[in-house]
N, CA, C and O of each residue as an XYZ file, in Angstrom:
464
protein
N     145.275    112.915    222.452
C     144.511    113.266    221.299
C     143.172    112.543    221.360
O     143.257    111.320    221.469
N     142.063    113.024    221.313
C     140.868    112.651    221.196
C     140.159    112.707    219.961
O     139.942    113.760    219.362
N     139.667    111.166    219.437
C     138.464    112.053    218.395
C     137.144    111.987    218.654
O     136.555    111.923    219.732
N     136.866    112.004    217.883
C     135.203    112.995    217.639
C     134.730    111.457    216.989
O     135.195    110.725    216.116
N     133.761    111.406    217.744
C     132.677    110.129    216.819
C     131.164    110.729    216.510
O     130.376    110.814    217.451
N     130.718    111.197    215.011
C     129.846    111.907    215.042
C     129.020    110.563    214.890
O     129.408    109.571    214.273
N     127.572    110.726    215.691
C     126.788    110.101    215.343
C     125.950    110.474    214.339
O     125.610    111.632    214.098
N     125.458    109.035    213.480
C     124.477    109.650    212.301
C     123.128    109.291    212.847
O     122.933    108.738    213.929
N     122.178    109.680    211.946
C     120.372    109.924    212.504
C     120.123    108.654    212.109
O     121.055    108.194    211.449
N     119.088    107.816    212.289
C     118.491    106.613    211.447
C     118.249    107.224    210.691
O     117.345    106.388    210.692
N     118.001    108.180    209.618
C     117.450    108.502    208.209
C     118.746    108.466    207.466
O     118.770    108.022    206.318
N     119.909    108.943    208.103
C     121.024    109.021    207.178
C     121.661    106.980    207.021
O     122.198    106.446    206.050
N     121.326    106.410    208.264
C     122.005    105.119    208.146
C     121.235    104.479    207.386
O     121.809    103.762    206.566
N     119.602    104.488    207.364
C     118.662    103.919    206.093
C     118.855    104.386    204.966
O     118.265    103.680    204.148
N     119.406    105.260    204.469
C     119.343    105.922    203.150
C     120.600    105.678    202.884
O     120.878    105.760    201.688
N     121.773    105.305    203.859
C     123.024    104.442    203.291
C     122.991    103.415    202.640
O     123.469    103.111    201.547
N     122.066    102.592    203.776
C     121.817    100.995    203.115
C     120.900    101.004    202.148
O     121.239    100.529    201.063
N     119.721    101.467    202.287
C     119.005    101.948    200.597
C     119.576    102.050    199.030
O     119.388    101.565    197.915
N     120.431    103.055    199.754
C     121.227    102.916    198.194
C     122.168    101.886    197.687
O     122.598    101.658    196.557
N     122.439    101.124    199.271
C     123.389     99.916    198.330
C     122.032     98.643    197.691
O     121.908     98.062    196.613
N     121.279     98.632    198.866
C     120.440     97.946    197.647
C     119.678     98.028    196.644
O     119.007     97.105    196.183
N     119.745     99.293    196.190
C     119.510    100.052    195.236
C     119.876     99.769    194.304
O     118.982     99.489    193.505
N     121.133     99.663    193.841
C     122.821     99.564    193.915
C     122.445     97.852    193.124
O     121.946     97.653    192.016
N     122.920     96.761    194.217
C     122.655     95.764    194.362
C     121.374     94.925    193.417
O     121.507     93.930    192.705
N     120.043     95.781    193.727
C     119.330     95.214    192.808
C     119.206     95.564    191.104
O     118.493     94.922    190.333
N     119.897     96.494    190.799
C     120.321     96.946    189.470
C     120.843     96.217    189.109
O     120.352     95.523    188.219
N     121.984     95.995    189.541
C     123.569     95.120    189.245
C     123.129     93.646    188.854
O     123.599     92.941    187.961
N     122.003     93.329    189.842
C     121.514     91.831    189.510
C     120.290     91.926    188.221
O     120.244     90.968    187.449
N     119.580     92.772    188.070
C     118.719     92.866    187.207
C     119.480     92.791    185.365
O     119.146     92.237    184.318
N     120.175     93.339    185.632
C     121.091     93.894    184.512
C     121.919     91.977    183.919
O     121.832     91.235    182.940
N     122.604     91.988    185.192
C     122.842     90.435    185.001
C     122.092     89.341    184.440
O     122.614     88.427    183.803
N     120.638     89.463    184.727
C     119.859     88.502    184.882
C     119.024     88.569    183.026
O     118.611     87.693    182.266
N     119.099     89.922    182.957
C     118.956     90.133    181.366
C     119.680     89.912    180.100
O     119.412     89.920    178.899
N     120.860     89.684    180.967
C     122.318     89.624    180.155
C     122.376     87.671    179.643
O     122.711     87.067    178.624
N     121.942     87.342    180.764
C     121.648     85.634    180.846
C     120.673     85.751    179.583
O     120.989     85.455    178.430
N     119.214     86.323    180.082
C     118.029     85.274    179.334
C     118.506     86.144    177.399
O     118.531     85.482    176.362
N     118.756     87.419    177.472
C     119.587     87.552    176.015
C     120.538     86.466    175.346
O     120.337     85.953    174.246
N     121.647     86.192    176.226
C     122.441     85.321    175.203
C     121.777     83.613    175.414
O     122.196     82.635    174.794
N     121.056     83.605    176.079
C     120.233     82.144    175.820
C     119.558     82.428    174.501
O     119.741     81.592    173.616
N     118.751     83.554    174.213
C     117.921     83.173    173.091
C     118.499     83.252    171.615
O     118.027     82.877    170.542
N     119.829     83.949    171.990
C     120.740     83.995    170.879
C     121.305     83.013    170.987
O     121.730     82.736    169.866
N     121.714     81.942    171.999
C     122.293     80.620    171.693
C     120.805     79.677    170.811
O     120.932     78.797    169.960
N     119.451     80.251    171.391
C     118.668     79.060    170.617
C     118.708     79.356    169.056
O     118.947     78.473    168.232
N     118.414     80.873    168.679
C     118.459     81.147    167.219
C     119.605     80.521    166.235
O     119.409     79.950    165.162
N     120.770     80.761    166.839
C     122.041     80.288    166.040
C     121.977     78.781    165.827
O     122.506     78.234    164.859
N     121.111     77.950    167.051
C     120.702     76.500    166.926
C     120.127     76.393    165.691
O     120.572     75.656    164.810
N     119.115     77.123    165.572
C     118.333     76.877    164.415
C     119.063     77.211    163.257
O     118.878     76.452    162.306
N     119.978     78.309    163.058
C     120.337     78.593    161.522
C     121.339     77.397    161.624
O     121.525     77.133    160.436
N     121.963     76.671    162.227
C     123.281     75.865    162.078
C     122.502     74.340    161.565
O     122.978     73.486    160.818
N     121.236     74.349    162.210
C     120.836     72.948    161.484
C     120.066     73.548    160.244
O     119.959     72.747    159.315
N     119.483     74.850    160.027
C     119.334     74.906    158.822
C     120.385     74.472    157.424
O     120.247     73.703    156.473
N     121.368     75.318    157.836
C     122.803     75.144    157.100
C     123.121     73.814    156.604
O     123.441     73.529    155.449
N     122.916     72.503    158.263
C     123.465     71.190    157.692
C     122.688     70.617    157.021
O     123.033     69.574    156.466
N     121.513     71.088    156.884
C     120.166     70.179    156.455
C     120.581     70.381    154.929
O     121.133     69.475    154.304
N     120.328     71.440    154.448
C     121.105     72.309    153.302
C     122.291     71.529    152.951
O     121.918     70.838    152.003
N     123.244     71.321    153.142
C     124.793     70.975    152.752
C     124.206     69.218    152.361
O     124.061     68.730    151.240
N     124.011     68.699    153.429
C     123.494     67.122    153.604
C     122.466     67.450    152.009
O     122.956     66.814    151.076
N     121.641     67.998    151.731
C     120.604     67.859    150.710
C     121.600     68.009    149.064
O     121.655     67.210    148.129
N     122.181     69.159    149.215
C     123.025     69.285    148.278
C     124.213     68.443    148.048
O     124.664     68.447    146.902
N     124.708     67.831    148.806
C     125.356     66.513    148.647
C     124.664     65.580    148.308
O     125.346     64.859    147.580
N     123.560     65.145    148.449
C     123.245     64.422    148.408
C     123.071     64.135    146.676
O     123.105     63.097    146.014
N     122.830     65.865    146.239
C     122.207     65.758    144.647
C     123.628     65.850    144.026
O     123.571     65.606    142.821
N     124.772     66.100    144.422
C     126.106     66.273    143.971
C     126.536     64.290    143.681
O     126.959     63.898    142.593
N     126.368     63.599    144.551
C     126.165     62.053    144.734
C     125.951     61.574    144.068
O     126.637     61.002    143.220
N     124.294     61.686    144.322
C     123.805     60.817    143.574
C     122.815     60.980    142.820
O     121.996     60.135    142.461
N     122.890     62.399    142.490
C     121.802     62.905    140.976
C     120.633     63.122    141.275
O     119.806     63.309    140.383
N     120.317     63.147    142.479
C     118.626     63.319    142.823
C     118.801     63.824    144.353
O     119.806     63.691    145.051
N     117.799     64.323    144.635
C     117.676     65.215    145.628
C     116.929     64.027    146.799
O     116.057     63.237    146.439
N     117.393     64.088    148.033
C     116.876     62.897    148.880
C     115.308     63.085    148.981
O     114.919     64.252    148.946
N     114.075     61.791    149.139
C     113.203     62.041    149.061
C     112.145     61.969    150.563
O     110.935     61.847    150.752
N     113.451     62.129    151.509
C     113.017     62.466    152.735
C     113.775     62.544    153.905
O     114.862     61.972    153.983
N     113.232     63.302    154.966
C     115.067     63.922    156.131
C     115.601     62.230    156.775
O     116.767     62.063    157.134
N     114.943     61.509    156.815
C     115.176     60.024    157.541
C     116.029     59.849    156.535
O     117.184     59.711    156.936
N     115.857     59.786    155.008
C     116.962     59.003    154.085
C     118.694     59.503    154.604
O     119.762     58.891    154.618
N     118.141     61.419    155.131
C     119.094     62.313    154.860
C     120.100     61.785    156.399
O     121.300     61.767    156.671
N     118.889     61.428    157.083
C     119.867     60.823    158.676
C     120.515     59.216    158.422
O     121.338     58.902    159.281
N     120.321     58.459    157.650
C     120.418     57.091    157.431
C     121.450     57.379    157.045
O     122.361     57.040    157.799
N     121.883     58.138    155.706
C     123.261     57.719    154.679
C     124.185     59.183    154.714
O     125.371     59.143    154.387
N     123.635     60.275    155.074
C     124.447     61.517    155.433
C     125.098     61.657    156.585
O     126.286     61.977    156.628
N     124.353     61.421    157.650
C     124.934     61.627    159.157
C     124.145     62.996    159.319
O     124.654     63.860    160.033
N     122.787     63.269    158.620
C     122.231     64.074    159.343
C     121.905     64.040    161.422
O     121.733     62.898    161.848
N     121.855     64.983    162.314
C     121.476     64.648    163.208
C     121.011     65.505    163.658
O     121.577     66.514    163.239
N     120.081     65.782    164.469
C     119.295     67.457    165.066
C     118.931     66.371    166.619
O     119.132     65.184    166.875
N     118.320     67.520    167.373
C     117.605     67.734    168.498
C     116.173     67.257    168.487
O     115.287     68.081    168.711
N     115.837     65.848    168.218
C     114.122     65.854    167.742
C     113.162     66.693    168.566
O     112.053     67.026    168.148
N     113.721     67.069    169.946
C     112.875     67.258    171.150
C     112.416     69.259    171.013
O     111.497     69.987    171.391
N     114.102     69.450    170.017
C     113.718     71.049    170.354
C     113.456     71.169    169.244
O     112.909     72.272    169.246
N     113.439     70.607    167.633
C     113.338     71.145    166.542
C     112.474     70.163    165.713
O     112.149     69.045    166.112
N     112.161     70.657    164.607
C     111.219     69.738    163.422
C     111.375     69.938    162.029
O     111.057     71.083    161.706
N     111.725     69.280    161.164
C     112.141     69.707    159.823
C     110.419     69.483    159.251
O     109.632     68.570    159.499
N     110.264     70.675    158.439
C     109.339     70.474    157.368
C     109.929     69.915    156.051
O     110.900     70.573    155.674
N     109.595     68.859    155.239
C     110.439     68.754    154.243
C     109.615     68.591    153.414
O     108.594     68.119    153.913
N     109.542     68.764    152.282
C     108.535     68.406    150.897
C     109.470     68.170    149.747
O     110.254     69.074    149.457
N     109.472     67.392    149.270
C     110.075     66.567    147.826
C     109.249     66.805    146.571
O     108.296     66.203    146.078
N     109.727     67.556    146.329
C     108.347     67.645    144.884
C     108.795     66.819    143.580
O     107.934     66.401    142.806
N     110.323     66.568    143.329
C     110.455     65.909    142.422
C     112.034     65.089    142.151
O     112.309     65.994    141.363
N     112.685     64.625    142.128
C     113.979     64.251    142.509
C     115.011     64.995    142.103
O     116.148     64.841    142.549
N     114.551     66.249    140.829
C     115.342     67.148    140.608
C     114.618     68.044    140.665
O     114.131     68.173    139.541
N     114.160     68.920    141.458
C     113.975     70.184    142.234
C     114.447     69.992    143.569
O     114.269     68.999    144.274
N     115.160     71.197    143.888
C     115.547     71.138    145.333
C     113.926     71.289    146.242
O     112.949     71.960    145.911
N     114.129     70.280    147.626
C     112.881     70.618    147.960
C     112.692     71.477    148.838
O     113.718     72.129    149.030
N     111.331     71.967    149.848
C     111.045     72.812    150.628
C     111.858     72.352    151.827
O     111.754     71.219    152.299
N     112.673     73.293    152.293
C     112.932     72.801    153.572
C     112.413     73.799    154.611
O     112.020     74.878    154.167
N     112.345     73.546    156.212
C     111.901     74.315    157.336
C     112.207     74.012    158.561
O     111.660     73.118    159.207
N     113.082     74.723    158.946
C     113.434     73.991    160.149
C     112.474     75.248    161.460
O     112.178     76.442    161.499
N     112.303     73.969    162.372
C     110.804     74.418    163.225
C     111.295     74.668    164.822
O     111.111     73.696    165.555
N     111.844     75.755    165.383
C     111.731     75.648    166.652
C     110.443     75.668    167.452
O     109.495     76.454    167.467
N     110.887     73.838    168.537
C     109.391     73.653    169.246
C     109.287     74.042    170.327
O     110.358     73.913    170.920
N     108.194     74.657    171.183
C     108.193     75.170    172.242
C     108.563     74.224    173.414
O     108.625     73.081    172.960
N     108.822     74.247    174.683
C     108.827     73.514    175.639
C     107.564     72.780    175.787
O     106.521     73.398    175.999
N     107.589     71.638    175.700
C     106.918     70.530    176.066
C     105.708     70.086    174.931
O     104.734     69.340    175.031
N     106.286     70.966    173.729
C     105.498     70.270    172.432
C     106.184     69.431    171.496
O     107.374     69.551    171.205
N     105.413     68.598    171.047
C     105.879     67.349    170.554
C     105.460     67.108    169.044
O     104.293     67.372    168.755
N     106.369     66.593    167.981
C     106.090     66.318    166.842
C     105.076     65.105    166.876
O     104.710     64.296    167.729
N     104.711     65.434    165.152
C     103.583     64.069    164.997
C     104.373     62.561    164.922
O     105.602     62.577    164.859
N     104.059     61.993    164.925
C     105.234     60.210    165.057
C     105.334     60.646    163.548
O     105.996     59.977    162.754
């Protein structure tokens, strides 16, 4: 019994391998979007979760001790506030010991830095 070995042309063996990297570079592109998406959804959720504690820590604080803290350092000293100084920045404003105050929490870009 004999078989048959058909040979193929170089156009058919390039247009084999073509399509796997065709193929190949999709598969990785797709991947690679899939990464930098759930990174920026891991940074956003950063930010609402220290919004939240900043919030809870403030409102405890007026549940306590009758006045609203009159700055985020008091809120890290005696709450156990704690954040990321490097990636985030609280805006805080105190307007009066019973008004809740402004809060803002600040995502900072890579390699920018708060004021001391």
């Amino acid at each position: 019994m004999e078989t048959k070995v058909r040979k193929r042309s170089v156009s058919e063996v390039l247009r084999g391998h073509l399509m796997a990297i065709i193929f190949f570079v999709a598969v990785f592109g797709f991947f690679i979007y899939g990464i930098s998406s759930a990174e920026r959804n891991s940074a956003s959720e950063g930010r609402k979760v220290l919004e939240d504690n900043l919030r809870k820590a403030v409102v405890s604080c007026y549940a306590l001790e009758g006045a609203y803290p009159a700055s985020v350092q008091y809120l890290e000293e005696n709450y156990g506030l704690t954040y990321d100084k490097d990636k985030y920045a609280i805006g805080y404003v105190a307007f009066a010991s019973n008004i809740m105050p402004d809060m803002q929490v600040i995502e900072l870009e890579e390699g920018e830095e708060t004021a001391p």
